[in-house]
N, C-alpha and C positions, 0 to 999 in steps of 0.2 A: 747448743753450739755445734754448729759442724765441726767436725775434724777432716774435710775433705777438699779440692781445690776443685773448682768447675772440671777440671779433667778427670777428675774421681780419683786421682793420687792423692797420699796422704798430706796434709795441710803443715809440711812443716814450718815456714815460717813462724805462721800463727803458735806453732806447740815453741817455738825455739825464743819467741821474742818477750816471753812472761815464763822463764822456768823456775820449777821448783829446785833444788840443787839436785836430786834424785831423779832421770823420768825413764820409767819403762812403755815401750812399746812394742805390743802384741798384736800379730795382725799377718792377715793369710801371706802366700809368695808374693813375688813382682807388683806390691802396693805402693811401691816409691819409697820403702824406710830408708835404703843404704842411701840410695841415690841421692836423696830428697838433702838429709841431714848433712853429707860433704859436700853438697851442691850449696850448701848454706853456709858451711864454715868457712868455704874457700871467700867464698861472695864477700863476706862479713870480715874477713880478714883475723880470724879466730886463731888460734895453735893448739894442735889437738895430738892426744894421742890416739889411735885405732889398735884398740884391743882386740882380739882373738882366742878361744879358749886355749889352745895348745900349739907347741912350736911347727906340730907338721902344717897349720892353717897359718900361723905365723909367715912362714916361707913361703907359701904359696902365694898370700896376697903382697910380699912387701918381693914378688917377682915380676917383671915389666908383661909379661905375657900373663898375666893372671890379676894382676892390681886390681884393687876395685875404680880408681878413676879413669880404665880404661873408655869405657864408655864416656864418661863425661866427659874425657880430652876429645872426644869426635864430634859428639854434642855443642860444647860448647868453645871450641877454638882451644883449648887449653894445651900443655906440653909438659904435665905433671912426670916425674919418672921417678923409682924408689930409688935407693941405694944407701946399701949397708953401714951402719954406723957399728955394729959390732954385733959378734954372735947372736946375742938376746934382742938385740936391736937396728931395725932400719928408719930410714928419713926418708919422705915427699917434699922435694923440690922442684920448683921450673927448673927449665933444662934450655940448653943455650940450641945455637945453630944444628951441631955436631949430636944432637939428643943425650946431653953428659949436664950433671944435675949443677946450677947457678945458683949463685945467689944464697938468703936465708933460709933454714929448713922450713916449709909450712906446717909439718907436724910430724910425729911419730910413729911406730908399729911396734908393737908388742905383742908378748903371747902369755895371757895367766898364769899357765903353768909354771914358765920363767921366770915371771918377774923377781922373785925373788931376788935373784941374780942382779939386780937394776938397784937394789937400794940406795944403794951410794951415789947415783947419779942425780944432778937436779934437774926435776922436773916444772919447776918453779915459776915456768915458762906457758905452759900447756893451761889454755883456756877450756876444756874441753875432754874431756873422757870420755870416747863414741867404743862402748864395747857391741862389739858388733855380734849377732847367734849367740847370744848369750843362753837358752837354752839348750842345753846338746840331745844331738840325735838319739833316738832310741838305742840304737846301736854304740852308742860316741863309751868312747871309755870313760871313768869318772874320777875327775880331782878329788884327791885328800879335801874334807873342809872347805870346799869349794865356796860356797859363802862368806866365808874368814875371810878368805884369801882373797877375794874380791871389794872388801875392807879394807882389808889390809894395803891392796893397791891404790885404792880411793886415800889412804892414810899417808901413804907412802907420796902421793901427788900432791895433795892439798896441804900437806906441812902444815904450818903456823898463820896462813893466810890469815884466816878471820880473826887472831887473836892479835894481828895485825892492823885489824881494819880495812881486810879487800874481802872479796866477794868470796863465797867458797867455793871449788870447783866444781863445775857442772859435771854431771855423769848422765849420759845417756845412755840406755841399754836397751837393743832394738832385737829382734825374734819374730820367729816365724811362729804359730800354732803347735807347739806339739803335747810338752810337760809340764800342766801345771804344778804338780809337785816339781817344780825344777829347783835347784839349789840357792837361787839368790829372794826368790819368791818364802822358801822355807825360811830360811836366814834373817830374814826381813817380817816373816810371818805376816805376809800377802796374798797366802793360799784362800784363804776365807773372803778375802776384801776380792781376790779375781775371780773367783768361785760366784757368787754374790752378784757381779756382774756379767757374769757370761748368762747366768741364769734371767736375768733380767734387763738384757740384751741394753746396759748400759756399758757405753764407750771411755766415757770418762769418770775419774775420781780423785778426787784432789785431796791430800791432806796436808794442807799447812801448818799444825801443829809440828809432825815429824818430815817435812820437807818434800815429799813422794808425790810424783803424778803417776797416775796407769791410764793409760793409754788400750784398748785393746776395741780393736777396727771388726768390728759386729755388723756393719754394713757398708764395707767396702763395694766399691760401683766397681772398682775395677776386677775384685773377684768374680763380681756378675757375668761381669762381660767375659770372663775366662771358662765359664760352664761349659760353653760352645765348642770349646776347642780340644784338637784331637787327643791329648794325653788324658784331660777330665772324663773325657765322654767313653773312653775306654777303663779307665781308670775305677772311677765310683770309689763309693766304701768309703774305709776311713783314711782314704788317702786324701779324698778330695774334702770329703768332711777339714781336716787339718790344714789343707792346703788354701781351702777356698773358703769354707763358712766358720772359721776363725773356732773350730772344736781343738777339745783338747783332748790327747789322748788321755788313758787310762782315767774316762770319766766314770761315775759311782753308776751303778745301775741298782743294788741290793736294797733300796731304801726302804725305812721302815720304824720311825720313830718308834720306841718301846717305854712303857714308864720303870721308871731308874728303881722305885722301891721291890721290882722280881727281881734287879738283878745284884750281884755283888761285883764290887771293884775287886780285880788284879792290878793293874798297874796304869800308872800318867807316864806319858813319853810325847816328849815336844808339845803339841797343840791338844793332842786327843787322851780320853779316858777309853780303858777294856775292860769289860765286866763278864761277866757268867751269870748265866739262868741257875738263881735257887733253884729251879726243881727239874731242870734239863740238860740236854747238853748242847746248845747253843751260845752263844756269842753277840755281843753290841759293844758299838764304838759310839763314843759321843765326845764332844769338843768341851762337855761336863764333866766337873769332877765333883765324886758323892762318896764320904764313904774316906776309909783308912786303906794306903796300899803304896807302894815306893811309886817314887818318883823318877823320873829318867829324862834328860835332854835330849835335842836331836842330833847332839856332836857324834860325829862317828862311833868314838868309843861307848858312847852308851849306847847306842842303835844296836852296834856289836852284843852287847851285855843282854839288851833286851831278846832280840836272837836267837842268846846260847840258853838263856833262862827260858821262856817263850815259845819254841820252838811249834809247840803244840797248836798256837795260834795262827800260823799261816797257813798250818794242816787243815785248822779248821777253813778258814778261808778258802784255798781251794776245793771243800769238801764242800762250800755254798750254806757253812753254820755259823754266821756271820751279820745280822743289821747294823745297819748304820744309821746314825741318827743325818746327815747329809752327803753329797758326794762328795764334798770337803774330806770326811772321816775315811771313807775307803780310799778316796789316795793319797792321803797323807799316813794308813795305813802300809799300802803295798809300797810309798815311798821309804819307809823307816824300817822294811824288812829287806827291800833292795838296793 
């Protein structure tokens, strides 16, 4: 099945008209996700809230010079404009003659960081949970529990719906290429399932038992078309890798399946086991667990613990004494030490 539109943008209708209640989508720059998915809510007559990871992104897009329906209001006739419902929160409405916001709100803006702050409001209303860069930047600072909290918003929105007998809120989460280790992938324990398919240059995965589509655009036309152009062709490396051919950063290079009976377990932490060479002083990761040795989630506070106990192990990693049984294990390694 394609996921593309004869203009080689991403096929949202088609992802939007049979969702699972979960859908992530990964996939280079300017492939149509923002665009694509409000171009369809508006169409569709949906109410949505647009998430953001943090309040400085918050305020930028729910600003008239920076909105994301900028574009779309020139596109397509439209006269969408934000305006502030309160500190944590803005509204997208039509706007009358004078560009001053009419009528019923079409949807939300929010910022995860915040929401907290929003509990008491109902949201009961919002057909649609479009978290928009849900990956953050290399660079991007990192939420407390960022995964939690990301639940916890989904939680916070979809109430009692289904226990109700209505449909359970859609969550869509759309990204660019960057961290597969990223927080809602770990949270989710996706890393293997995206891992998986990047390697095998599969787009799609569906899991109807636990709700989840992944989505991730492996042969996007319109990154093709973008090779040509001046920033790429200056650019190269792993910018354009990320950017264009849908890589993720901090992919495994050390690989080297090792058999488990040379080595001993030290510790389980989230997805992966860490062992030691009986008779060396080397190191392997594997997504197997063999063997007696504590155990550790991937919640903050035990990442912490793992760490302050641990320490020795990142040493060895940067020292290059380190296999991994897939590139799953080494970034879900440097994700749990960073």
């Amino acid at each position: 099945m394609s996921i593309y539109l004869p203009s080689g943008y991403l096929d949202v209708p088609k992802i939007m008209r049979d969702p699972l209640p979960f859908t992530f989508i990964v996939g280079g720059r300017g492939t149509g996700k923002t665009y694509g998915i409000l171009k369809y809510i508006i169409e569709h007559k949906l109410r949505f809230i647009l998430l953001r990871r943090t309040s400085a992104q918050f305020e930028i897009l729910s600003s008239p010079a920076a909105m994301p329906f900028k574009r779309l209001n020139l596109d397509m006739g439209w006269h969408i404009v934000p305006d502030p419902i309160n500190k944590y929160m803005a509204g997208f409405y039509d706007s009358d003659a004078d560009g001053k916001p009419a009528g019923e709100v079409l949807g939300y803006a929010a910022a995860l960081s915040t929401f907290s702050n929003l509990r008491g409001v109902d949201l009961s209303d919002v057909d649609v949970l479009f978290y928009d860069e849900f990956i953050p930047e290399p660079s991007a600072r990192a939420i407390r529990e960022e995964g939690q909290t990301f639940l916890n918003v989904y939680e916070t929105i979809n109430r009692n719906r289904e226990l109700e007998g209505r449909r359970p809120l859609t969550a869509i989460c759309a990204a660019n290429s960057m961290d597969l280790g990223n927080p809602l992938f770990m949270e989710l324990e996706l890393v293997t399932d995206a891992e998986k398919m990047r390697r095998k240059g599969q787009e799609l995965r569906r899991d109807e038992k636990r709700g989840i589509s992944l989505y991730i655009m492996d042969r996007s036309p319109i990154s093709d078309k973008k090779r040509g152009t001046a920033l790429y062709r200056a650019a190269g490396g792993q910018f354009a890798d990320m950017a264009l051919n849908n890589e993720f950063a901090d992919m495994g290079a050390n690989i080297a399946p090792q058999p488990l009976a040379e080595y001993r377990l030290i510790f389980t932490v989230g997805e992966i086991s860490v062992y030691k060479h009986k008779a060396g002083d080397r190191f392997y990761v594997s997504q197997h667990r063999s063997g007696g040795g504590p155990r550790y989630t991937a919640s903050d506070t035990d990442r912490r613990r793992v760490v302050r106990a641990y320490g020795y192990i990142w040493r060895a990693y940067m020292q290059n004494r380190i296999f991994f049984e897939n590139s799953t294990c080494e970034i879900l390694l440097k994700r749990y030490y960073n």
